[in-house]
Each structure stands twice: as structure tokens, then as C-alpha cells.
BANULUM-126839 format. One line per field, with one value per residue (C-alpha): residue in three letters; x, y, z; residue number from 1. Coordinates in steps of 0.02 Angstrom, whole numbers. Last residue first. Layout:
N
residuo	ALA | ...
c1	X | ...
c2	Y | ...
c3	Z | ...
num	NUM | ...
***
This chain:
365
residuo	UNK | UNK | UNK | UNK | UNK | UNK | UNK | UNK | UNK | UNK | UNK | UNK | UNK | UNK | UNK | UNK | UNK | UNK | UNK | UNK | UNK | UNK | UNK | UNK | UNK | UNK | UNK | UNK | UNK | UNK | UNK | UNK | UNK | UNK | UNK | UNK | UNK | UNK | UNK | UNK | UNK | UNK | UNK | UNK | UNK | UNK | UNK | UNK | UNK | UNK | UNK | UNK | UNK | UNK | UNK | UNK | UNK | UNK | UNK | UNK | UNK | UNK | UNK | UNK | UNK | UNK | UNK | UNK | UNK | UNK | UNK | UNK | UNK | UNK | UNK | UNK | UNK | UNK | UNK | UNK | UNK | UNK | UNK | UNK | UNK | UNK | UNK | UNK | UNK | UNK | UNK | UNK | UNK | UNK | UNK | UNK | UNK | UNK | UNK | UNK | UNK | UNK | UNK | UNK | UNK | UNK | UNK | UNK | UNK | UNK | UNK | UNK | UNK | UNK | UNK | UNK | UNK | UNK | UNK | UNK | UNK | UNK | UNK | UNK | UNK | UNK | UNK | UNK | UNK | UNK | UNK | UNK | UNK | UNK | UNK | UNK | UNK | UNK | UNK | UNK | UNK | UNK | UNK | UNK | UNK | UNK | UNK | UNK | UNK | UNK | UNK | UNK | UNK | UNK | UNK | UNK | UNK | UNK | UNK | UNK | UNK | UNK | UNK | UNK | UNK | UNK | UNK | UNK | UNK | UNK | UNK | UNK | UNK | UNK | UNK | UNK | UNK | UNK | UNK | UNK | UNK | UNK | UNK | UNK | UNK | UNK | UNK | UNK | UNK | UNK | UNK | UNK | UNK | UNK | UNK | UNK | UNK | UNK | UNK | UNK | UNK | UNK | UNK | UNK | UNK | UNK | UNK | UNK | UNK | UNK | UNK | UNK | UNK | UNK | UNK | UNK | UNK | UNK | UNK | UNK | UNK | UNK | UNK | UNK | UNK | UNK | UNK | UNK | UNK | UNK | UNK | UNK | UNK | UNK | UNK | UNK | UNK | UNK | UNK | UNK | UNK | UNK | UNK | UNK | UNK | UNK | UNK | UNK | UNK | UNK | UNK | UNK | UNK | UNK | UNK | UNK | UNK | UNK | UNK | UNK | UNK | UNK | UNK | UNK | UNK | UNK | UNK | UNK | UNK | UNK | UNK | UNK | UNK | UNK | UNK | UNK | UNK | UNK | UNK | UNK | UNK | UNK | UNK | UNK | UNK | UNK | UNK | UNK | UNK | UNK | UNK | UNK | UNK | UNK | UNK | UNK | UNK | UNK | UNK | UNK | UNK | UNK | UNK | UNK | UNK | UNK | UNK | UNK | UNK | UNK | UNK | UNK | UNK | UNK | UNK | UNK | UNK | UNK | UNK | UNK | UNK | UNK | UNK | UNK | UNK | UNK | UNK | UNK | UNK | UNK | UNK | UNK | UNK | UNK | UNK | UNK | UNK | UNK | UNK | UNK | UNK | UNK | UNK | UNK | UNK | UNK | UNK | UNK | UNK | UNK | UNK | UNK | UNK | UNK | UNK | UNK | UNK | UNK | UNK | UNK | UNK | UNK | UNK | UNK | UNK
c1	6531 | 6372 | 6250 | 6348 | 6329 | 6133 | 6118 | 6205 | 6106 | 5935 | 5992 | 6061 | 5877 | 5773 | 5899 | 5825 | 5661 | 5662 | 5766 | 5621 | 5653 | 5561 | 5616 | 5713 | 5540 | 5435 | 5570 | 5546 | 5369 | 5351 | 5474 | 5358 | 5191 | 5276 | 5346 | 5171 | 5090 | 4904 | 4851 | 4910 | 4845 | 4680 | 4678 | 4712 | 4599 | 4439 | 4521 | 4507 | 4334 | 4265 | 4342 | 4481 | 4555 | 4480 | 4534 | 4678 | 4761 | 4960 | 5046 | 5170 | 5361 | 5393 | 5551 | 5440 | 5291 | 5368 | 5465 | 5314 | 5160 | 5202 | 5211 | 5025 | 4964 | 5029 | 4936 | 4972 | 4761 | 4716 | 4558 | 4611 | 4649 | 4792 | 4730 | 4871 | 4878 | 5015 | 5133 | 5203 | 5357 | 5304 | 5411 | 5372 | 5176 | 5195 | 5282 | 5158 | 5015 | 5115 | 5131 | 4936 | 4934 | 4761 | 4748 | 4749 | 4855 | 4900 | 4971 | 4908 | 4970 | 5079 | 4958 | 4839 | 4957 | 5012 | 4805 | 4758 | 4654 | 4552 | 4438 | 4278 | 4233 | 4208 | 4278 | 4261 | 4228 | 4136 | 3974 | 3887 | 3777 | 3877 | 4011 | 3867 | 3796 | 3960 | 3979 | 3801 | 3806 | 3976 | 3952 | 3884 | 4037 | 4167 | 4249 | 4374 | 4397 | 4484 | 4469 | 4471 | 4520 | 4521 | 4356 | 4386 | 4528 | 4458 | 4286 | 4363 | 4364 | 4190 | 4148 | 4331 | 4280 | 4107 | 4172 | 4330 | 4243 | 4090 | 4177 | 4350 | 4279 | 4199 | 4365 | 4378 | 4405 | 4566 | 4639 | 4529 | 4598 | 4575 | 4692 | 4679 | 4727 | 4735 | 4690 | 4766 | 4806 | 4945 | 4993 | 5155 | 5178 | 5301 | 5417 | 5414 | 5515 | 5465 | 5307 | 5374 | 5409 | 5249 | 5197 | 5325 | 5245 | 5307 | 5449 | 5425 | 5586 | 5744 | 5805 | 5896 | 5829 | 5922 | 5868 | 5958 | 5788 | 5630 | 5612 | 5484 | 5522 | 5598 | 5584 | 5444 | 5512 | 5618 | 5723 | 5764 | 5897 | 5980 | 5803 | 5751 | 5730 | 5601 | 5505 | 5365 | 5350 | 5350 | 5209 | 5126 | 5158 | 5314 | 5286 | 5322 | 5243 | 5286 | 5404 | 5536 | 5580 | 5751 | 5809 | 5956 | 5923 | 5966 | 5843 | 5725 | 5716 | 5689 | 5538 | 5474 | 5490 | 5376 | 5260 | 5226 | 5206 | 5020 | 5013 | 5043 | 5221 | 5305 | 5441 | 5609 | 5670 | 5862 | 5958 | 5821 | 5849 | 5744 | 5713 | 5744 | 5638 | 5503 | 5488 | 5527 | 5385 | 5257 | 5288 | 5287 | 5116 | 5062 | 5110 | 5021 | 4863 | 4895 | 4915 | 4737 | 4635 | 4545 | 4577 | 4444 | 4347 | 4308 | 4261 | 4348 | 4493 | 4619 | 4696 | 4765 | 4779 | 4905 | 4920 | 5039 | 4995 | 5136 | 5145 | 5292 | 5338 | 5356 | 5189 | 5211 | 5136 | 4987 | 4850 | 4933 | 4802 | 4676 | 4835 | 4837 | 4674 | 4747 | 4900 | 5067 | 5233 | 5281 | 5420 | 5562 | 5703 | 5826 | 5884 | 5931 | 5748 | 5648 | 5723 | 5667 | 5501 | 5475 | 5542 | 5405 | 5272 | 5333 | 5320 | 5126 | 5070 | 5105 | 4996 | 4887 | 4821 | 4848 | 4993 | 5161 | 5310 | 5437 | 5576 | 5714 | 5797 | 5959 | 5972 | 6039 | 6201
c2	3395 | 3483 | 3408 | 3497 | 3668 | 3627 | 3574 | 3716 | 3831 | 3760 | 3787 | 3965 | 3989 | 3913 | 4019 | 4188 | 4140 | 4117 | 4292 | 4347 | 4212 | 4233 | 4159 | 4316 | 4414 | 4303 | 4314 | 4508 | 4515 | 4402 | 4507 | 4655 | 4577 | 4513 | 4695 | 4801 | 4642 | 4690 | 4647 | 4464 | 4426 | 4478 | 4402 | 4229 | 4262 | 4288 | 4136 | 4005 | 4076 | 4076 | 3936 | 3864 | 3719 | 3592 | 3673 | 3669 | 3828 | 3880 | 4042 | 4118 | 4197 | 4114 | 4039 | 3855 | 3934 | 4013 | 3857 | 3705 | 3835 | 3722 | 3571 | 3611 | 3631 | 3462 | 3368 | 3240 | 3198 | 3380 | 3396 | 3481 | 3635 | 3714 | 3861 | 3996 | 4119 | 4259 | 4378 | 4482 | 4502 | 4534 | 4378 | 4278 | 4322 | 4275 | 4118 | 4056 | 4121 | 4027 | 3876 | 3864 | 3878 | 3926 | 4118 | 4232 | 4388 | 4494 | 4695 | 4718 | 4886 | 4755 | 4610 | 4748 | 4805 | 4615 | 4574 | 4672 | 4620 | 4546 | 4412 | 4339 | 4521 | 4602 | 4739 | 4775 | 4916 | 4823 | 4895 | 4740 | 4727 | 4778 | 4639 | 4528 | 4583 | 4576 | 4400 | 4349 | 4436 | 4357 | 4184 | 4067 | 4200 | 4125 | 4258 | 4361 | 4476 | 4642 | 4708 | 4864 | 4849 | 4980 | 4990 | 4812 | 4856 | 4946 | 4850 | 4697 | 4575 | 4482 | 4558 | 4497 | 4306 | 4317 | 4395 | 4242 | 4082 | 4034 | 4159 | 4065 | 3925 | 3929 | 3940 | 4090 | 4044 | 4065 | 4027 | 4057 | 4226 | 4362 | 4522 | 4632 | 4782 | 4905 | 5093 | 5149 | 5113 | 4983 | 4825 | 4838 | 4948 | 4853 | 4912 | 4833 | 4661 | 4647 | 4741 | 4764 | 4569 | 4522 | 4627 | 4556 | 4386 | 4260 | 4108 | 3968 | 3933 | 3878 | 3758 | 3611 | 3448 | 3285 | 3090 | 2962 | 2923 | 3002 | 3162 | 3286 | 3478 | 3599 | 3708 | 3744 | 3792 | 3648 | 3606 | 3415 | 3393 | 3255 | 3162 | 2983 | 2968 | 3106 | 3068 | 2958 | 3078 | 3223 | 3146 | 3109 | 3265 | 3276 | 3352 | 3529 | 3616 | 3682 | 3547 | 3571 | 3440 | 3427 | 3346 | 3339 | 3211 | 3023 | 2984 | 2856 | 3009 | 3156 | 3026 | 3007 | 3166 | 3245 | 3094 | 3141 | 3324 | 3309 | 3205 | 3363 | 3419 | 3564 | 3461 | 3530 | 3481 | 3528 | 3571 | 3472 | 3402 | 3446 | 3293 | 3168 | 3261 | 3266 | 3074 | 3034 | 3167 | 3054 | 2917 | 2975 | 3036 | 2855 | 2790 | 2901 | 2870 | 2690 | 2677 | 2792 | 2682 | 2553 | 2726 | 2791 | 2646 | 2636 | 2823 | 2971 | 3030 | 2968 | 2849 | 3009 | 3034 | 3092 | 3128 | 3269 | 3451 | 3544 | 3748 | 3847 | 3980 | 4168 | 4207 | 4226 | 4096 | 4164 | 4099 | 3938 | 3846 | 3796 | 3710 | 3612 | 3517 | 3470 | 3399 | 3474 | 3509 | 3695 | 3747 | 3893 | 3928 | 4029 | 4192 | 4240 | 4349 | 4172 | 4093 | 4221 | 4216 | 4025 | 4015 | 4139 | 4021 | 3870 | 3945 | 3995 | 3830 | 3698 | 3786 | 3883 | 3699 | 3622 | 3516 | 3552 | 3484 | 3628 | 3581 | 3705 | 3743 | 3821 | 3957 | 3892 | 3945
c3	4811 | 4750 | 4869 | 5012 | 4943 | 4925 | 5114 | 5151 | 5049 | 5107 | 5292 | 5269 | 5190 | 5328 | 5477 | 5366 | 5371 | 5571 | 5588 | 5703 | 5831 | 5978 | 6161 | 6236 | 6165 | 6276 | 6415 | 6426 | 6411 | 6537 | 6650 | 6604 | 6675 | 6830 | 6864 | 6844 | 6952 | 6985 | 6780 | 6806 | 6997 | 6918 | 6771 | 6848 | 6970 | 6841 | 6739 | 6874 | 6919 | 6749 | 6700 | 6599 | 6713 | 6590 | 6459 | 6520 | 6568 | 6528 | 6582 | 6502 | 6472 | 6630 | 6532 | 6581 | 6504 | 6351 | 6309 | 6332 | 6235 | 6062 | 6162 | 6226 | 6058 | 5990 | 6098 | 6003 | 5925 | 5976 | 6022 | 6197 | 6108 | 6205 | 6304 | 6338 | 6431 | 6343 | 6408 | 6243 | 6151 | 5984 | 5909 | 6052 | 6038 | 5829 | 5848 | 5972 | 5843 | 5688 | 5795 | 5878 | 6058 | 6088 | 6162 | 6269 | 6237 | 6368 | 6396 | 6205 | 6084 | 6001 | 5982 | 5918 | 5809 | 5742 | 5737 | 5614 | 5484 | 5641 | 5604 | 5654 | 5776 | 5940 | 5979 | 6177 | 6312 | 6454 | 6497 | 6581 | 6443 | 6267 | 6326 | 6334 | 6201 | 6075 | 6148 | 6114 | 5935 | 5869 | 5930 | 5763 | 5684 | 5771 | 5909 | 5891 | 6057 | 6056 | 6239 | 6339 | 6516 | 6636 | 6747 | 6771 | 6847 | 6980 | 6990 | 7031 | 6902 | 6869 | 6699 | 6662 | 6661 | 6608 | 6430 | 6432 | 6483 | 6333 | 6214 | 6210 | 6241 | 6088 | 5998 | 5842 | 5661 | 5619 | 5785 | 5976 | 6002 | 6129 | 6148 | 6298 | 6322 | 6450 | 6515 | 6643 | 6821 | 6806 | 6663 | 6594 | 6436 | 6320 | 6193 | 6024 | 6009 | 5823 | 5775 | 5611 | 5608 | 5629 | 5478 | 5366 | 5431 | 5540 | 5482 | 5622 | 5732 | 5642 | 5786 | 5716 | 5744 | 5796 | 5772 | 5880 | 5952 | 5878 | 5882 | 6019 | 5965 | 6095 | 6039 | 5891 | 5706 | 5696 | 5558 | 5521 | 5411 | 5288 | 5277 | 5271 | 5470 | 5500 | 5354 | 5420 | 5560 | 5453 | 5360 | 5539 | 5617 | 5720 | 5905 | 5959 | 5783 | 5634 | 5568 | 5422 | 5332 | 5234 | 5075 | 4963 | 4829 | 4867 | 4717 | 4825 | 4957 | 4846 | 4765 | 4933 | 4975 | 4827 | 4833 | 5016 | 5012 | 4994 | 5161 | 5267 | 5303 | 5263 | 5166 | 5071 | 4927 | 4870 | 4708 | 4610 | 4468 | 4290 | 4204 | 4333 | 4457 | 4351 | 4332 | 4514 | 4566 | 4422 | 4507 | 4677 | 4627 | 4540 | 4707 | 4846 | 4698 | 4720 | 4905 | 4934 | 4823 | 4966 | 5073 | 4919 | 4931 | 5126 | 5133 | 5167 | 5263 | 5369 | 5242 | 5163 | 4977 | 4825 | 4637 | 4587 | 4567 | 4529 | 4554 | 4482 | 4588 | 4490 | 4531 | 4713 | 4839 | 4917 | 4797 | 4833 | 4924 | 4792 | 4755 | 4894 | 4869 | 4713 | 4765 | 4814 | 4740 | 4743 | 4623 | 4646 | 4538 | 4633 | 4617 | 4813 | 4804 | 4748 | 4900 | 5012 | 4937 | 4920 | 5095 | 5169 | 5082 | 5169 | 5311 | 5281 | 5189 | 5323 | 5471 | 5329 | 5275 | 5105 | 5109 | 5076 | 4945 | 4904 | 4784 | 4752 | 4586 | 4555 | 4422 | 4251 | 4199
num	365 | 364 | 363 | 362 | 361 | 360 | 359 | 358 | 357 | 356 | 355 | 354 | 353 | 352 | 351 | 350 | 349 | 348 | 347 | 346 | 345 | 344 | 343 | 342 | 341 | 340 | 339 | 338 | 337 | 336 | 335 | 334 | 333 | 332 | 331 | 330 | 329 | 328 | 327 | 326 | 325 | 324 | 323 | 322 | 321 | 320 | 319 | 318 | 317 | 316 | 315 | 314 | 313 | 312 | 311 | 310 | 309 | 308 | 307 | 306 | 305 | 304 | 303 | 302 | 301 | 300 | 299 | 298 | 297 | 296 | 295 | 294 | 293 | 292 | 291 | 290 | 289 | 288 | 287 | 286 | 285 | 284 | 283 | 282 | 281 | 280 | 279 | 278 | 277 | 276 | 275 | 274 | 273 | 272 | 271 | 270 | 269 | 268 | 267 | 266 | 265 | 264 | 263 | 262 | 261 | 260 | 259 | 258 | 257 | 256 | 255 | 254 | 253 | 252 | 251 | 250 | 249 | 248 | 247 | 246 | 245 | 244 | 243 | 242 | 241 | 240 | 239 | 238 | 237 | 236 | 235 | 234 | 233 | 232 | 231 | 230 | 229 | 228 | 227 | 226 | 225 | 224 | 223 | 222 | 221 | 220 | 219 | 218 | 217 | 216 | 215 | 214 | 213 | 212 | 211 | 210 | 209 | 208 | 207 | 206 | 205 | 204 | 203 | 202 | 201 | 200 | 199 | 198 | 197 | 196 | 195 | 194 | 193 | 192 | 191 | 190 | 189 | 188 | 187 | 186 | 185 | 184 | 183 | 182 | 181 | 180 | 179 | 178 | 177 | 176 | 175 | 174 | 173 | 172 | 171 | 170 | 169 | 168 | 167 | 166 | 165 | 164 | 163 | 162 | 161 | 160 | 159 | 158 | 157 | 156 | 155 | 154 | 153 | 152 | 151 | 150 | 149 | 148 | 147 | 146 | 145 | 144 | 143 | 142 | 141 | 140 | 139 | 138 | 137 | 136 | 135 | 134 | 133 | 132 | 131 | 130 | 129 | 128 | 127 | 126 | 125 | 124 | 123 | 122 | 121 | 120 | 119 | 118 | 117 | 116 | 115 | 114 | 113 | 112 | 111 | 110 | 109 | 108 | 107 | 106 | 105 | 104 | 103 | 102 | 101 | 100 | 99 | 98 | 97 | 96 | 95 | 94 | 93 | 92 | 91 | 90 | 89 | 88 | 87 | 86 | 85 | 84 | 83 | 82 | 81 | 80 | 79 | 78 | 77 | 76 | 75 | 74 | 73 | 72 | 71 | 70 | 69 | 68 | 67 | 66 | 65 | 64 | 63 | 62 | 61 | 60 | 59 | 58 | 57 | 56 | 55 | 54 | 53 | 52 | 51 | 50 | 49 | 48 | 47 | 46 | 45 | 44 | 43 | 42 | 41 | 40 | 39 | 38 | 37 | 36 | 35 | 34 | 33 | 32 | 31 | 30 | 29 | 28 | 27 | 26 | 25 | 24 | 23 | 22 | 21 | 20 | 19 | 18 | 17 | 16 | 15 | 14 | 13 | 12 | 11 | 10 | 9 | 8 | 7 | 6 | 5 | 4 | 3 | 2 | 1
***
């Protein structure tokens, strides 16, 4: 009997890629057949994915990018791929496709859609992405990595949560020192590549703490790599013990060993903190076109899990007090912790594969 096959359309950026990744492995472990469907841009993305999934590039575009002519040619290529989706499904059907978002998995749900195939998105952040979007109402499930997530009327999600790494999840819920008279940590991100503002607010910010706590913080700060030798001299100046780099290789122990984390509000780093179980401030990127960021930070700032700064309320001054009223509470500190770990979801994969099996089981009758 051949093994069941599940469809997984993404698009080429780490948000979409990642969980979609972690289902390809758990899916691949419960002996199915596994096959990514995404466009060329994606598969320079795959290098991830384990060997055993079968990578198809179909045609697709965005109208959001590129010149005049090429959203001129943007519906035809988005039809030749759902053409040639529709043509591979029908040889070798699908159990079950599932959608990460991003406009590469578009001819892959279309063509689920047009041939009533078991289907499901799942979306990373607190409010639909545009493919997802499109989708939301042509699928038999809509799983929700962020909670709440904005739908559209009449529409319901199920919360999954966003699938974190093996070494996330060996960190999972680890015991928390709250912040006293010792030495403490402080984790600084700004996503993959660092935030400006992160470097323009945060060094400035903690050189002007009182001297006794001051005394005790040690931070890891990524920064982008145009800002790696200011920070690192300004930390190096007012003598402020600091690592300063592009890119941690390991951020889950030093999100673990951490009495704050601030941050943007990315999905996978949300998931991460809850996951961990550690107070966060967070800075949603104000570029945003939905203010996605901001929904993602929505459930660990209203269970006082975290604190939330606009970037326009993330200054020196704002941030300075903010620090200090957060490393002066030992009990505040640890009652974050607590609700950030009440609001992870380590078992995120896990809820993704009982979701794809049901969906399959139900096909089949």
C-alpha cells in the first residue's frame, strides 16, 4: 500500500519556511510521502527540508513586485502553475495540502481547492497574510500559530501555535532566576538581521541605569553588521559587559540563561520567549503593512507575560525606566515568566500533525 502523500505549498521566507519544515519532519517520521510545492525563489529555500521531501517548482508571481511587465505577466505564470499543480495532483493525489502562506503556495492551493482536496492553511502570524487571506474561505481548516489571530467573519481558526526548534524545545519552560543583586542577562534582538533601533536606543539606555544595577547587567546584543563596531564601542566605553555580534548560534541558551529579552515581535521569536518562559519588551516593527508584529505581542502583554513599546515610545528615557522598574521587582519579573510559559505551546508540531491526520481520515469517507 502506498504511503500517504501530503502537499506542502510555502513561500520563500524563514517566517513560512520554518513551520512548514517541522511538519515535513514529523510527517516524514509517521511514514508519509512528503512534497514541497513552491517556486523557484523557494527552492533556493529548501536546503533545510530533509532529503526524503520531494521539491516542485511550479510557475508563480506577486503583483507586489517588479516592474510594469512582469505584473503585466504575473496572472499567467499564477495560471500556468495551477496548471501544472492540477496536473500533478491528478496523477499522484494528495491525502491533504497544507499552505504556509506566501504567494508561491498559490498554484498549490488553488489547484487543492478546484479538486475539493483536503486542505488547510496554517498562519504564522496575528493577522492573515495576503495568500492566507485569499485562502481563508476555500479551506477545511485554518490553524493558527499566533492567538488570537484576526479572521474574517464566520471564519474559525484552531490554535496550533508556531512549531519551534528541537533546540527551543530543550530549553522548554526552564527555571527562571528573577532579577536581584547578581549578575543578569539581557538578551537583545532586532530579527535575522538585527533592528537599528535596537542599537540606536538599547546601549544608551542601560548606560544610564543606576549605578547598582548597572553594575549587574551583562548583555548579548545582535546588532546588523553596518552597527557592529559603534555598539561594541559604546558598550566597550562606558564599561558595560556585552557580546556584541550579527548572529547568535545560540540564542535558545542565552534566551534561557536571560532575565529579559527585547525584542521585535516576529512569530517564530514570540513563539520562542513563550516556549522558554521569559519576560520580554517588545518593539513591533512599525513598517509593517498589518501591523502584524504588534498582534503577535497581543497574548503575552494582556497575560502580563510582557511589555509592549512603540517605536515611537522607544527611547532612551522611556526605556532607561522601563529597565529599571523591571530589574527592581524580583516578584514582577517571575510572574512574567510564569504567564509567558502558561502562554507557549511546545507541542505546536505535534497539534499540526493531529490536524493533517484528521483532515486526511475525513477525506477518506
Amino acid at each position: 500500500m502506498t504511503a500517504p502523500l501530503l502537499i506542502i505549498a510555502a513561500g520563500g521566507t524563514g517566517g513560512h519556511m520554518f513551520p512548514a519544515q517541522a511538519l515535513a519532519e514529523a510527517m516524514l517520521a509517521k511514514g508519509w510521502r512528503v512534497r514541497l510545492s513552491t517556486d523557484a525563489r523557494g527552492a533556493r529555500y529548501a536546503s533545510g527540508f530533509p532529503d526524503a521531501v520531494e521539491v516542485s517548482v511550479v510557475g508563480s508571481a506577486t503583483f507586489a513586485r517588479g516592474g510594469v511587465l512582469q505584473k503585466l505577466l504575473a496572472p499567467f505564470r499564477i495560471l500556468g502553475g495551477i496548471g501544472a499543480a492540477k496536473w500533478r495532483m491528478l496523477r499522484d493525489r494528495p491525502a491533504v495540502v497544507v499552505g504556509f502562506g506566501g504567494y508561491p503556495a498559490i498554484p498549490a492551493m488553488s489547484a487543492a481547492w478546484i479538486l475539493r482536496i483536503p486542505r488547510m492553511i496554517h498562519e504564522q502570524n496575528g493577522v492573515l497574510g495576503r495568500v492566507n487571506q485569499l485562502f481563508a474561505r476555500r479551506v477545511d481548516q485554518i490553524a493558527c500559530g499566533t492567538w488570537p489571530t484576526a479572521l474574517p467573519g464566520r471564519v474559525e481558526g484552531v490554535h496550533t501555535g508556531n512549531p519551534v526548534r528541537a533546540a527551543i524545545l530543550e530549553h522548554a519552560g526552564a527555571p527562571y532566576i528573577p532579577p536581584g543583586d547578581y549578575p543578569m542577562s539581557l538578551l537583545v534582538l532586532g530579527g535575522s538581521q538585527g533592528a537599528r533601533v535596537m542599537s540606536d536606543i538599547v546601549p544608551p539606555a542601560i548606560s544610564a541605569l543606576p549605578q547598582h544595577i548597572r553594575r549587574n547587567v551583562r548583555v548579548s546584543h545582535q546588532a546588523r553588521p553596518e552597527d557592529l563596531e559603534r555598539v561594541k564601542a559604546y558598550y566597550d566605553g562606558e564599561v558595560i559587559q556585552a557580546n556584541v555580534q550579527t548572529f547568535f548560534d545560540d540564542v535558545p541558551r542565552r534566551m534561557a540563561d536571560a532575565q529579559l529579552v527585547i525584542s521585535r515581535s516576529g512569530a517564530s521569536t514570540v513563539a520562542d520567549v513563550s516556549v522558554i518562559g521569559r519576560p520580554a519588551i517588545w518593539v513591533p516593527y512599525a513598517g509593517a503593512i498589518r501591523d502584524e508584529q504588534t498582534a503577535n505581542a497581543q497574548q503575552l502583554v494582556q497575560s502580563g507575560a510582557a511589555i509592549l513599546m512603540t517605536e515611537d515610545e522607544f527611547e532612551v528615557a522611556a526605556l532607561t525606566q522601563t529597565l529599571t522598574d523591571f530589574l527592581t521587582d524580583e516578584k514582577g519579573g517571575l510572574k512574567m515568566s510564569q504567564a509567558a510559559t502558561a502562554c507557549g505551546v511546545p507541542d505546536a508540531t505535534e497539534r499540526l500533525v493531529q490536524l493533517v491526520e484528521n483532515l486526511a481520515e475525513a477525506g477518506n469517507k
